[in-house]
C-alpha positions in Angstrom: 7.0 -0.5 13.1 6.7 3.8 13.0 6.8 5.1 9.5 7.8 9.3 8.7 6.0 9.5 6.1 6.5 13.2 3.9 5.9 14.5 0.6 8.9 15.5 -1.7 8.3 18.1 -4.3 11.1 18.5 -7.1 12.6 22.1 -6.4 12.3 22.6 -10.4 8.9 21.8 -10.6 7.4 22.0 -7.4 3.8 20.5 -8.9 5.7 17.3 -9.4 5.7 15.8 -5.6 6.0 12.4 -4.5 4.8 10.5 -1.7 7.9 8.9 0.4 8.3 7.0 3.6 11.1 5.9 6.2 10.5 2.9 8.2 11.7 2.5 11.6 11.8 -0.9 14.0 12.9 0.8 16.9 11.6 4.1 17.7 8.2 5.0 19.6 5.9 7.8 17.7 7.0 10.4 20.1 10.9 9.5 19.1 9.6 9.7 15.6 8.3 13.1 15.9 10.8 14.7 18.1 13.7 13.1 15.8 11.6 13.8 12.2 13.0 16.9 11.6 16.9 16.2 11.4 16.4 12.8 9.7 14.6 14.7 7.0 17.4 17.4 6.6 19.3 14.0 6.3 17.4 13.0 3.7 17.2 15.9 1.4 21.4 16.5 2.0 21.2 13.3 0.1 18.3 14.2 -2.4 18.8 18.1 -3.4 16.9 18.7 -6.1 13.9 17.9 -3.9 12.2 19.6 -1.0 10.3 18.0 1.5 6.8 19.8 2.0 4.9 17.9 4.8 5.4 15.0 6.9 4.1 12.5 10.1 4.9 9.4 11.8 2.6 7.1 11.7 2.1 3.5 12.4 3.0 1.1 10.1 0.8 -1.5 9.0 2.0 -3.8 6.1 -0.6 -4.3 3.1 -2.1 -1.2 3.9 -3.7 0.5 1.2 -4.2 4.3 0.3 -8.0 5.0 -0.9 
């Protein structure tokens, strides 16, 4: 499983960002990065009172944990 994983900031308040993810069961990495870009446009079409301020695909391991 590939995950684009990106930050969204609130165009308002652009201190007040969230981390957000997209999960994928049938694209490779390189797929993930070469079709990131539009999916996110995508995304924020649907979301526009956000920005998105960073992203990468990564892979996805379930029960992961951030430290």
């Amino acid at each position: 499983m590939i995950e684009l994983l990106f930050v969204a900031c609130l165009s308002t308040a652009p201190d007040q960002c969230q981390q957000r993810s997209l999960l994928y069961t049938d694209l490779t990495p390189m797929a993930c990065l070469m079709g990131a870009q539009p999916e996110l446009a995508r995304w924020v079409e649907t979301h526009p009172s956000y920005r998105v301020t960073g992203w990468r695909c990564r892979s996805h391991m379930p029960g992961e944990k951030t430290i």
